[in-house]
C-alpha positions as CSV (number, residue, x, y, z in Angstrom):
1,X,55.8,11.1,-4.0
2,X,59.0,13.4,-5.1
3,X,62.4,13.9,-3.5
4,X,64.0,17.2,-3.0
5,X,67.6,16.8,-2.8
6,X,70.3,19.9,-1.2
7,X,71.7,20.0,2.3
8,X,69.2,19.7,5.5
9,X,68.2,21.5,8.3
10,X,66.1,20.1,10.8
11,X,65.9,21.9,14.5
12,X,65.8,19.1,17.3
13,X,65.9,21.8,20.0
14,X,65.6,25.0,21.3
15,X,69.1,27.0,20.2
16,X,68.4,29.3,22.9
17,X,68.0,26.7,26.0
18,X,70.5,24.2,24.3
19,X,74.6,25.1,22.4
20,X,73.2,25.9,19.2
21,X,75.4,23.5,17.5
22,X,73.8,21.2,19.2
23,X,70.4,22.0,18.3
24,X,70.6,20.7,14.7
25,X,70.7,17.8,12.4
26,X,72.7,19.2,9.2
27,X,73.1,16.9,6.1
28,X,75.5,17.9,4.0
29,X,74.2,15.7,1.1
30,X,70.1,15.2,2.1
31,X,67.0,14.6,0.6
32,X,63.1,15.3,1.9
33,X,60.7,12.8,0.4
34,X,57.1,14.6,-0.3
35,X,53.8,13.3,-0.4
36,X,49.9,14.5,-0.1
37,X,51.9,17.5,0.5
38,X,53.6,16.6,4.0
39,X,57.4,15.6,4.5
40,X,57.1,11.5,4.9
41,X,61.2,10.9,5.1
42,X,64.4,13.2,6.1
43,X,68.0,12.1,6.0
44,X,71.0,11.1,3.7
45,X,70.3,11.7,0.0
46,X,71.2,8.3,-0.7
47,X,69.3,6.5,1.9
48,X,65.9,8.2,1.2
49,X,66.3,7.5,-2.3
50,X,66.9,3.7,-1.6
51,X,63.9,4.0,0.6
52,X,61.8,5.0,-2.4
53,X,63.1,4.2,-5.3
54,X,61.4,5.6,-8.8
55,X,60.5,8.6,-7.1
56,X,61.5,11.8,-9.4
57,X,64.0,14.4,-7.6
58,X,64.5,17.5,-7.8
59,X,68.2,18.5,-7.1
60,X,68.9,21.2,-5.6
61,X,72.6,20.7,-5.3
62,X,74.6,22.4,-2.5
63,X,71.3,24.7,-1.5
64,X,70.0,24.5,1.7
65,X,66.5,23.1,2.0
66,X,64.9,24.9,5.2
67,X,61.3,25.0,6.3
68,X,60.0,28.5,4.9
69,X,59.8,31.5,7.0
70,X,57.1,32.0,9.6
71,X,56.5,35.8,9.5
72,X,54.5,36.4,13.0
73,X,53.7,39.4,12.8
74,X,52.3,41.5,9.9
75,X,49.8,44.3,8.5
76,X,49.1,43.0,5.1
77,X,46.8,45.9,4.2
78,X,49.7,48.5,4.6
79,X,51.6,47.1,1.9
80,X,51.7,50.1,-0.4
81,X,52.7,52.4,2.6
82,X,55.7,50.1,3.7
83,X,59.3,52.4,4.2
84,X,57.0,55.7,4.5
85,X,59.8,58.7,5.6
86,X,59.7,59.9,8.9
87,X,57.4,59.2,11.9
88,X,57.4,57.5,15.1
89,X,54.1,55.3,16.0
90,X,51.1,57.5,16.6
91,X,51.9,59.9,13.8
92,X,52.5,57.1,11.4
93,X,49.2,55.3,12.0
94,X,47.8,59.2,11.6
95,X,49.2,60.1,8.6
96,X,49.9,57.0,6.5
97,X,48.1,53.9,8.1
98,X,44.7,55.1,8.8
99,X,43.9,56.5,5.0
100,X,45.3,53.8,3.7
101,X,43.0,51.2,5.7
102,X,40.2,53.5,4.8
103,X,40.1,51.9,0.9
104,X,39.9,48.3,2.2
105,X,36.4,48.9,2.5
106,X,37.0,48.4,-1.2
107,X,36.6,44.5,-1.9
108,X,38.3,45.4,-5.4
109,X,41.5,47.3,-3.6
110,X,41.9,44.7,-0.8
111,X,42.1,41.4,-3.4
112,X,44.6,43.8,-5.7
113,X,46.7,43.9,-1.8
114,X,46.4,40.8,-1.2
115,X,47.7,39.0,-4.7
116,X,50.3,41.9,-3.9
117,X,51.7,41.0,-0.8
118,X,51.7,37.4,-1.3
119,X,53.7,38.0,-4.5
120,X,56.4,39.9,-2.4
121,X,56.1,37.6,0.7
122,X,56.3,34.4,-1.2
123,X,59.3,35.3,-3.6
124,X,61.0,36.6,-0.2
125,X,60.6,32.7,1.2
126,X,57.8,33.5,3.3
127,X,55.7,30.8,3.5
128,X,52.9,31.4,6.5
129,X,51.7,35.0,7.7
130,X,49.9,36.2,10.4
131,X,48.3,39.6,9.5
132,X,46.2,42.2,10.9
133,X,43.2,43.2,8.3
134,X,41.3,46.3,8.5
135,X,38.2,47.1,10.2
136,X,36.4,46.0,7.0
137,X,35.6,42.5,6.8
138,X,36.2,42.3,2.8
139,X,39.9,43.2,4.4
140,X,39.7,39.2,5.7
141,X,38.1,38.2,2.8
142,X,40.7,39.1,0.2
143,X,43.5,37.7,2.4
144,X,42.3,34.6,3.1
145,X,40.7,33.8,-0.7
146,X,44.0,34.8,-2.3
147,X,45.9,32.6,0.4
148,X,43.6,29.6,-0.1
149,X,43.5,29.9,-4.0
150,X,48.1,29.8,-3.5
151,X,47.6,26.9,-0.8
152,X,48.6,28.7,2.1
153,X,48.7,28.6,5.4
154,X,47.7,31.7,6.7
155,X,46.2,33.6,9.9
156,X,44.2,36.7,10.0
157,X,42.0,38.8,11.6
158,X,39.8,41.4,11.5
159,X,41.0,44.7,13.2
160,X,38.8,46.5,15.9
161,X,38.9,49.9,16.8
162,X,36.3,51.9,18.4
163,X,38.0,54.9,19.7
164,X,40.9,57.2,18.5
165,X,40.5,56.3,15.4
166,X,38.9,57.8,12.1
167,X,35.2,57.0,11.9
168,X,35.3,55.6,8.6
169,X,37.7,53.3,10.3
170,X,35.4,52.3,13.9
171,X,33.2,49.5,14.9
172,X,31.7,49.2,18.1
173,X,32.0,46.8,20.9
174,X,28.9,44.3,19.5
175,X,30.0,44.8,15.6
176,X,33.7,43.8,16.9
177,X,32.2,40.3,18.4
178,X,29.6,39.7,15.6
179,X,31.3,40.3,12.5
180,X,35.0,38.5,14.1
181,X,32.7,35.6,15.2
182,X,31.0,35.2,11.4
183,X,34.9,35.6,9.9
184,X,36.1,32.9,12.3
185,X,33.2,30.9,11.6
186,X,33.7,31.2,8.0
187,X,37.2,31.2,7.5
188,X,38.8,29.3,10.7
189,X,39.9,25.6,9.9
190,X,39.4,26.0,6.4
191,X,41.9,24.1,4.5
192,X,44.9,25.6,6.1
193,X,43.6,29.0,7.3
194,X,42.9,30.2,10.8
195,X,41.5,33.4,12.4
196,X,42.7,35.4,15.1
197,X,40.6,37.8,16.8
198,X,42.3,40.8,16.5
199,X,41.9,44.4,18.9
200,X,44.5,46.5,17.3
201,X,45.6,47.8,20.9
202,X,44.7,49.8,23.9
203,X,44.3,52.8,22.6
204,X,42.1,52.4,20.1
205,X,39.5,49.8,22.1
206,X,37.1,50.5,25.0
207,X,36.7,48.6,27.7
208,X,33.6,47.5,26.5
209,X,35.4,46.3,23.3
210,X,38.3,44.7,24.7
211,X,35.8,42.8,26.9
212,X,33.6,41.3,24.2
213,X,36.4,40.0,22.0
214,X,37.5,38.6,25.1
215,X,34.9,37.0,25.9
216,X,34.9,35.3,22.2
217,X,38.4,34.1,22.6
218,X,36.8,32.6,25.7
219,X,34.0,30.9,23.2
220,X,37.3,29.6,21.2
221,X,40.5,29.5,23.0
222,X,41.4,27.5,19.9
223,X,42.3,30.7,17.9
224,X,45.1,32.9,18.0
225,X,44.4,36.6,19.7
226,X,46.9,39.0,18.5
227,X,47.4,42.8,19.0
228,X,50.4,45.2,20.5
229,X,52.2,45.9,23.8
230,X,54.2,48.4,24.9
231,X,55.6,49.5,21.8
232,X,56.7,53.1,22.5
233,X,56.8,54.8,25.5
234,X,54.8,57.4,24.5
235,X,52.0,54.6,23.6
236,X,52.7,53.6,27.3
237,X,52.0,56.6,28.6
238,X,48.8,57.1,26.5
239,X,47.8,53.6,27.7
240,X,48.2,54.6,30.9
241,X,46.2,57.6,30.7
242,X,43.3,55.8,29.1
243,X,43.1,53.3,31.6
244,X,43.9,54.2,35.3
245,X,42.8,51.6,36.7
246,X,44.9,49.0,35.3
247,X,48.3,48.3,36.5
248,X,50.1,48.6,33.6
249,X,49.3,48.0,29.8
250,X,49.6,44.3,29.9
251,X,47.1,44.7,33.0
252,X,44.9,46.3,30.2
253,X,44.6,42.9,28.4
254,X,44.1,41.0,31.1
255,X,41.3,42.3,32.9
256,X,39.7,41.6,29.0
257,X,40.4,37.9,29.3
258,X,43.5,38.5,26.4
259,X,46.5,37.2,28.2
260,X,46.7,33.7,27.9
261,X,48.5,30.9,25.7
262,X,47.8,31.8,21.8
263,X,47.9,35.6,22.8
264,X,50.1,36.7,20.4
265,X,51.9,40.3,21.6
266,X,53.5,42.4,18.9
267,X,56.8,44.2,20.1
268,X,57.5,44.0,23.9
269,X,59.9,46.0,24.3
270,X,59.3,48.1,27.1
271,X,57.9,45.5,29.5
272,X,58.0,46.0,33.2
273,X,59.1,43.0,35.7
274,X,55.6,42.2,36.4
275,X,54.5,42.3,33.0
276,X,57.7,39.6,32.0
277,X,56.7,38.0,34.8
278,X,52.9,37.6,33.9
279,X,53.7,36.9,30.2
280,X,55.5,34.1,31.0
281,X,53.2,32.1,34.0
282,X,50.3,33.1,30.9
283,X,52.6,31.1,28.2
284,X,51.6,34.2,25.8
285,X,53.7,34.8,23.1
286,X,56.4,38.1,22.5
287,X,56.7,38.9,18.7
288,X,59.9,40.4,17.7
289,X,59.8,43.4,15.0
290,X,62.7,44.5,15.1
291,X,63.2,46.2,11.2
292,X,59.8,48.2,12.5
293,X,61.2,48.8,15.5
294,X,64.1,50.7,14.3
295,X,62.3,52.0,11.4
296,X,59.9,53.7,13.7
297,X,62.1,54.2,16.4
298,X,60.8,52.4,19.2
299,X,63.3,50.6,21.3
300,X,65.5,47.8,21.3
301,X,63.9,43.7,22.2
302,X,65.4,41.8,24.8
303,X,65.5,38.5,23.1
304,X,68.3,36.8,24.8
305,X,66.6,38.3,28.0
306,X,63.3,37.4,27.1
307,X,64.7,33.8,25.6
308,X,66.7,33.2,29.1
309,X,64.0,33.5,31.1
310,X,61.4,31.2,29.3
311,X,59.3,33.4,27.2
312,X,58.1,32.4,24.0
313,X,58.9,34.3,21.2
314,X,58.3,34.3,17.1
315,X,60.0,36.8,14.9
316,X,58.1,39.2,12.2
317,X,58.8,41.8,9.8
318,X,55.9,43.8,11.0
319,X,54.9,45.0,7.0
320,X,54.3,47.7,6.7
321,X,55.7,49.8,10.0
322,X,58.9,47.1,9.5
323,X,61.0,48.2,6.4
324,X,61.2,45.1,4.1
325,X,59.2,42.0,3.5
326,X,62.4,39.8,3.2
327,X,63.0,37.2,6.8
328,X,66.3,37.1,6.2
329,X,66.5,40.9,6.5
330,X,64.9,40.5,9.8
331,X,66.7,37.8,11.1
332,X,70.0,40.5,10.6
333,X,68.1,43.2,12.6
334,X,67.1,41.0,15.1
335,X,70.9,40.0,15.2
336,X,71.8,43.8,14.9
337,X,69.2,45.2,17.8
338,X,70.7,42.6,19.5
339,X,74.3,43.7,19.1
340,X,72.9,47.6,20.7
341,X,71.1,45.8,23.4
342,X,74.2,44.1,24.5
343,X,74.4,40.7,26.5
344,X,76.0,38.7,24.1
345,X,75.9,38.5,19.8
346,X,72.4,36.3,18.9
347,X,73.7,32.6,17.4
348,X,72.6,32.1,13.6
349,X,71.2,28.9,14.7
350,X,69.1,30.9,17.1
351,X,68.1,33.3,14.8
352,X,67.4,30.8,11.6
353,X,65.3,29.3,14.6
354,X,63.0,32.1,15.6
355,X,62.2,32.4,11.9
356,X,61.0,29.1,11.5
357,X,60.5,26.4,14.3
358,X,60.4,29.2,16.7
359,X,57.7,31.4,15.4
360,X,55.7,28.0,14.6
361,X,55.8,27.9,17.9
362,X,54.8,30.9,19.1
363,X,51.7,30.4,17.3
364,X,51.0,26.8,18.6
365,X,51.7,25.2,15.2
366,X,54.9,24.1,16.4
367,X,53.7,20.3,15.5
368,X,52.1,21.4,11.6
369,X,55.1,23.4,10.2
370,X,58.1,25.3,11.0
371,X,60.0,22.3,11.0
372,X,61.7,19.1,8.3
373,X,60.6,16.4,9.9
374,X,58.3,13.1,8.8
375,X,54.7,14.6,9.5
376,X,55.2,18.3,8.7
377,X,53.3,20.0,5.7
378,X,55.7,20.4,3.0
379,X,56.2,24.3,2.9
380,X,60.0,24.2,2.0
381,X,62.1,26.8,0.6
382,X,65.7,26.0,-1.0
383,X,68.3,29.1,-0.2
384,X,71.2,29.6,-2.5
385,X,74.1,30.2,0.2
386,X,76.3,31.9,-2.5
387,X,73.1,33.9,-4.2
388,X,75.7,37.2,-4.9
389,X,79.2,37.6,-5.3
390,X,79.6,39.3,-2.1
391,X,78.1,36.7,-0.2
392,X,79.7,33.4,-2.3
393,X,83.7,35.2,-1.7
394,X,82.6,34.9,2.1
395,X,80.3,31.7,2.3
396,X,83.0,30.1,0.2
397,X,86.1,30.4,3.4
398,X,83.6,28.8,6.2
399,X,84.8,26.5,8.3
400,X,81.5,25.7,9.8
401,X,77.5,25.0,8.9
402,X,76.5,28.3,10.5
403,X,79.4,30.6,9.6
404,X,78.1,29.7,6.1
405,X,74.6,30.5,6.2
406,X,75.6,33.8,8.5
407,X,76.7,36.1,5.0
408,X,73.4,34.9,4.1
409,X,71.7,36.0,6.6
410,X,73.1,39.4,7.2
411,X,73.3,40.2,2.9
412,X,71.2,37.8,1.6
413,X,67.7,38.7,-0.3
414,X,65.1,37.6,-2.5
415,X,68.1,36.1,-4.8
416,X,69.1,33.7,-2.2
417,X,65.4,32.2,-2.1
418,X,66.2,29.2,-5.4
419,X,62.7,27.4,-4.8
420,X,59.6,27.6,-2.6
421,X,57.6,24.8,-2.3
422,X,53.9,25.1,-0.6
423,X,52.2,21.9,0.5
424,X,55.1,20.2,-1.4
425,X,54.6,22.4,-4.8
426,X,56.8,24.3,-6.2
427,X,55.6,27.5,-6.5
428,X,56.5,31.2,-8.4
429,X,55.4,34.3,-6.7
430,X,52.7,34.6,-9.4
431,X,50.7,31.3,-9.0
């Protein structure tokens, strides 16, 4: 048993279907007892001391204990490539992605990737990822051993490609299937990893392809699926070209047996009314990028659209087409796309909530993490509202919960993360 002790901030609804304000429980002076590594007790400091007394606390003073960020969304093996000058998506996969995935045939290179990344991602807050691999299996490997050895939770996949894509860098329609299914096998349900069969996206998958790792999600509609939708429109076009016969891109998917609930869709953004429509009655998932999608120059999400009209969404910094590793730096350009798209500014109760509850959600975890409540492993960061002086002069004249935490979110970075806690133990970047 041990007792964190800061302000709380539990989500007891949806900020988007619900006034944000209302979609909270805040406790100015809180506590979160731990034990086994899940959250047994969240309220008033002084009542879940009395309800366990001789625990040891940890005070955390006037930080704000938050469930750590859910990143949705990323490509773990582009790491060293992340904030590359200059291209828009196909070039970008052409000149920087694809020679880089071709040394993660490299057991050696991917575990040196992996410790990397989870060094950045954890001291950023980060505290689950879902990531593309490569087309090499020792890709999944290195993720998921360096996850496990940390305590993580953590998704990933292996990425298939059997067309448009370097050789060194194909499989084939049966390789796809068998080597996913011995990955899943191995790796899915394993302490507190899962798999998620993973086509990178049209483009680079036959028919044939997209059809047999449908027909494995089919064998276990347990798993995630995740891959990318209408990204660019010059990807759409290309889509379009490739496959004739399908309506439209989502179409594409579909006909595979890859649209369904756990279907998790990177980007979105240029979705017809059929395809919004279609996402929705299939209770997939839209994954926000928006740092990537500025970065690359793909378009603006819809999120209070999308959010109106009951889609399910999780936010991601899409490492390493997204710019930074850092949540809080994609909350503010999800909150700044936002702003271009028009339709109203994004709440920081609805944008603290995609990064958290609401990505837990899109990934159907929404009852394991994501969230402070009794139940709920114990991932838990503490965030110093005041972690610079440009932030602290600002924080330090709100009138409100959220108008403090907003200079956080829109300035705040790796300084502002005071703890992380994984399974309930504190943690440094290098453990």
């Amino acid at each position: 048993m041990h007792i964190l002790l800061g302000q709380t901030l539990t989500f007891t609804a949806d900020p988007f279907h619900v006034p944000p304000e209302e979609a909270v429980r805040h406790e100015t002076r809180g506590a979160v007892a731990i034990d086994g590594g899940r959250i047994v007790a969240v309220g008033p400091a002084e009542a879940v001391r009395a309800a366990h007394p001789g625990a040891p606390v940890t005070d955390h003073g006037t930080a704000l204990l938050s469930p750590g960020f859910i990143d949705a969304h990323v490509h773990f093996a582009q790491t060293a490539i992340i904030a590359s000058w200059g291209k828009r998506l196909i070039d970008w996969l052409n000149s920087y992605t694809f020679p880089e995935e071709a040394r993660f045939g490299d057991p050696a290179h991917a575990r040196e990737i992996a410790r990397r990344y989870f060094d950045l991602t954890l001291a950023a807050g980060t505290t689950t990822a879902v990531s593309f691999g490569t087309v090499h299996p020792e890709s999944v490997e290195a993720f998921f051993a360096e996850a496990e050895a940390r305590g993580l939770r953590a998704l990933a996949g292996k990425t298939c490609m059997d067309m448009n894509a370097p050789e060194n860098l194909r499989d084939t329609a049966q390789t796809a299937y068998d080597r996913s299914k011995a990955l899943l096998e191995r790796w899915h349900g394993r302490g507190r990893l899962g798999y998620v069969i993973t086509p990178r996206f049209a483009p680079t998958s036959t028919r044939q392809q997209l059809e047999a790792l449908g027909a494995l999600w089919a064998e276990h509609p347990e798993v995630p699926m995740q891959t990318h939708l209408s990204e660019q429109t010059e990807e759409i076009e290309w889509v379009r070209a490739l496959f004739p016969e399908a309506r439209d891109y989502l179409d594409v998917y579909d006909r595979a047996g890859l649209v369904g609930p756990g279907a998790l869709m990177g980007h979105a953004i240029h979705l017809t009314g059929r395809e919004r429509a279609r996402l929705r009655e299939a209770g997939a998932s839209l994954i926000h990028c928006p740092t990537s999608n500025t970065f690359i120059g793909s378009g603006l999400f819809d999120t209070a659209g999308l959010a109106a009209e009951g889609q399910i969404l999780g936010l991601a910094t899409d490492t390493g087409g997204g710019s930074s590793f850092s949540m809080l730096r994609t909350m503010a350009a999800a909150y700044e796309v936002g702003q271009l798209r028009g339709g109203g500014a994004l709440h920081p109760a609805q944008l603290w909530w995609l990064a958290t509850a609401g990505s837990a959600r899109a990934l159907r975890l929404e009852k394991t993490i994501g969230t402070l409540a009794p139940g709920y492993e114990a991932d838990i960061i503490a965030v110093d509202l005041a972690s610079t002086p440009a932030i602290a002069q600002r924080a330090a004249r709100a009138e409100s919960l959220w108008e403090a935490i907003f200079p956080t979110i829109m300035m705040g970075d790796e300084r502002a993360i005071a703890a992380t806690y994984v399974a309930g133990n504190r943690i440094r970047a290098s453990d």
